[in-house]
C-alpha positions as MATLAB code, in Angstrom:
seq = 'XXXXXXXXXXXXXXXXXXXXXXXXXXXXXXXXXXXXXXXXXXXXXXXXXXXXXXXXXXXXXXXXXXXXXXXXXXXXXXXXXXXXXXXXXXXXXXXXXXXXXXXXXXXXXXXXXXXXXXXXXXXXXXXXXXXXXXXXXXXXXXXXXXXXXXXXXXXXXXXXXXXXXXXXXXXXXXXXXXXXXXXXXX';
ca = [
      74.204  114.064   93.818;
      75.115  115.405   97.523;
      77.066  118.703   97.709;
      79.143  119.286  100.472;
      80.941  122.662   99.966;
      83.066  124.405  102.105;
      85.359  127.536  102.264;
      88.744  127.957  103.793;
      89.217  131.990  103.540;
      86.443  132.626  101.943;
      82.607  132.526  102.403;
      81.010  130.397  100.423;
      77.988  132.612   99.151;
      74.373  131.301   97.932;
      76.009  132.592   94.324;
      78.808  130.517   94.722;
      77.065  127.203   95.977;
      74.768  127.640   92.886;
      77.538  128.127   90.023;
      79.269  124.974   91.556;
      76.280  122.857   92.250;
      75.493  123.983   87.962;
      78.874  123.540   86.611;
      79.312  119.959   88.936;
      75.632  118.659   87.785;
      76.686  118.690   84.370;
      78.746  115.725   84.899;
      75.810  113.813   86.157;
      75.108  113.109   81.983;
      78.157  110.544   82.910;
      75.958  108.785   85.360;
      73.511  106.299   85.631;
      72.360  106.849   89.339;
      74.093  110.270   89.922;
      71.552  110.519   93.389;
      73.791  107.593   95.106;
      77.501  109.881   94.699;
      78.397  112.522   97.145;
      80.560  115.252   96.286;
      82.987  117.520   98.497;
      84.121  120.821   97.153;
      86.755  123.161   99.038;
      87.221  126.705   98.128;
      90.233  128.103   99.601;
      91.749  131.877   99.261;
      95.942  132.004   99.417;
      97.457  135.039   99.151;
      94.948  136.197   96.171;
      94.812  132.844   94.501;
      91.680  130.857   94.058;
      91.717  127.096   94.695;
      89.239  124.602   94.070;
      89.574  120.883   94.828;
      86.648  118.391   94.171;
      86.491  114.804   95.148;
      83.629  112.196   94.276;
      84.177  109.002   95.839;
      82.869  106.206   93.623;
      82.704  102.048   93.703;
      86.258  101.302   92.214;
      86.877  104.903   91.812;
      87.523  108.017   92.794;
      87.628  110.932   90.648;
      89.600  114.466   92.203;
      90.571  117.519   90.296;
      92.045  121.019   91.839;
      93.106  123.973   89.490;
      93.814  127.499   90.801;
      92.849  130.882   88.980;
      92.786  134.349   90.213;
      89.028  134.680   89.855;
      86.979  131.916   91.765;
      84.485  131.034   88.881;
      87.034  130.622   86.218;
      88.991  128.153   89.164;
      85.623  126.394   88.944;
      85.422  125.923   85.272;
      88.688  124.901   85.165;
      87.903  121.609   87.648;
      85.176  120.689   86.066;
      86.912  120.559   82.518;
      89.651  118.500   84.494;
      87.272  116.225   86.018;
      85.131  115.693   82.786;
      88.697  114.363   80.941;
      89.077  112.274   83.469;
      85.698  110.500   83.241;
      85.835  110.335   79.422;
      89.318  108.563   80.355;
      88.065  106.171   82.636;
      84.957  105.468   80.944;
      87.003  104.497   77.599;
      89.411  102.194   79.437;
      86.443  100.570   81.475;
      85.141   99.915   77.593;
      88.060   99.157   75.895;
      88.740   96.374   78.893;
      85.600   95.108   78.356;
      85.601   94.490   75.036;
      89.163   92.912   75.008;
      87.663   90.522   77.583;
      84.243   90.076   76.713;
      81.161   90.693   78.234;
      82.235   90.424   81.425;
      82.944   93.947   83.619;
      86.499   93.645   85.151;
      86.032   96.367   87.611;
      83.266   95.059   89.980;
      80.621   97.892   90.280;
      82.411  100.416   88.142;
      80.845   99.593   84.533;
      76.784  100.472   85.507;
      78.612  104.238   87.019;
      79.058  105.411   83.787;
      75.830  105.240   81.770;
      76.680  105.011   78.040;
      75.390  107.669   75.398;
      74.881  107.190   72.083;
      75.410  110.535   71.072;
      79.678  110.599   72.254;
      81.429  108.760   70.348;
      84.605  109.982   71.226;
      87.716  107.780   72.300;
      90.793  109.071   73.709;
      93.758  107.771   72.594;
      95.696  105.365   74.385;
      98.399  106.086   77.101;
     101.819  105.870   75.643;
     105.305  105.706   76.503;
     107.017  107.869   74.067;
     110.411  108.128   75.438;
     112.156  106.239   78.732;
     115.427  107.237   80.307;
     117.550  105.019   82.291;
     120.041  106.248   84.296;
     122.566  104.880   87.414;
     121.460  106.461   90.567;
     123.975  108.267   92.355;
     123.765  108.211   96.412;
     123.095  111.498   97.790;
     121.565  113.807  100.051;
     117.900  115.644   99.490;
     119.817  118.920   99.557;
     122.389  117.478   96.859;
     119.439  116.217   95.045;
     117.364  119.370   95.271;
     120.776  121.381   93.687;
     121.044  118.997   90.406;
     117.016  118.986   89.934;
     117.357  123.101   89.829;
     120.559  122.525   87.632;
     119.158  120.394   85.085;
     115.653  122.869   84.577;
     113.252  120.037   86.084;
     110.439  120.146   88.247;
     111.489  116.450   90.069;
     114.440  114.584   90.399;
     114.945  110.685   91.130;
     118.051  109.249   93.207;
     119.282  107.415   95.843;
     119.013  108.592   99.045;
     122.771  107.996  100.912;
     121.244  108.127  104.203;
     118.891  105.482  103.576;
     119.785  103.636  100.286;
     115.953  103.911   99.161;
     114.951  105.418   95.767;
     113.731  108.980   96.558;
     111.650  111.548   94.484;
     112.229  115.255   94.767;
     109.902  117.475   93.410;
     108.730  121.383   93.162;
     105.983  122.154   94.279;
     103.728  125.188   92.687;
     103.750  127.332   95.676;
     107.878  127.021   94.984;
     108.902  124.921   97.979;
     110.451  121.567   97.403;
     108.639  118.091   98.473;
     110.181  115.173   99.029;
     108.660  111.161   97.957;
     109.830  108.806   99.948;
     108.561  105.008   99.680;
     107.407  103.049  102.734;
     109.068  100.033  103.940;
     106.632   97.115  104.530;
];
């Protein structure tokens, strides 16, 4: 596997390349040609937090984790613990498809990524829907929106914009500021 690691803030130190290039070539068990990935890591310092973000681009997938921590190795950990879930994940639905299906791979190029071992046998369970809400949607404004998401204790809030009668998403984001999801018209 190619590392491309960079710091924004920070320099990225020989010790530092090493203990990601370690923690990151553990997941190359999950492989079966773990020389053909590339993978970009950014370290960034914010006001005396730590942030890591990987990305591996893949054939029919990519696989990106970030976590922050107030010490840089335990921000590294962190991502790699988030990025090995989500290979486990993918790796049992890639399975489970196939067997529903048969023999044949339903994600082109995806099913030889992931080399199988004998010694994990562990599935995770299912995704499931354990409670859905439906509600009317009320047309508002973002700042109206933003007011009732802080009222009701949420960290997002769906309604209907009243400027432009689209479904909108507002949401908090960790560094406290409020983002807004808007969908695109095609």
């Amino acid at each position: 596997m190619q590392y491309n690691t960079r710091g924004e803030n920070i320099e990225v130190t020989p010790a530092l390349r090493d203990y990601v290039e370690k923690k990151i070539g553990r997941l190359e068990r999950y492989f079966e040609e773990a020389t053909a990935f590339s993978c970009n890591v950014t370290m960034r310092v914010q006001r005396g937090e730590h942030t890591v973000e990987v990305t591996i681009p893949m054939p029919g997938v990519i696989l990106r984790a970030e976590d922050t921590n107030n010490d840089m190795y335990a921000a590294i950990d962190l991502v790699v613990e988030k990025l090995e879930r989500q290979i486990r994940k993918h790796k049992t639905k890639v399975n489970r498809r196939n067997r529903q299906t048969g023999a044949g791979a339903v994600f082109l190029d995806v099913e030889p990524v992931f080399a199988a071992r004998e010694d994990e046998h562990e599935e995770e369970d299912a995704i499931q829907i354990v409670r859905t809400k439906r509600f009317n949607l009320k047309p508002m404004d973002v700042e109206e929106a933003v007011l009732q998401m802080d009222m009701i204790g949420h960290n997002f809030f769906v309604f209907q914009n009243g400027e432009t009668d689209g479904v909108n998403v507002v949401y908090r984001r960790k560094d406290g500021r409020y983002g807004l999801i808007e969908p695109e018209s095609v």
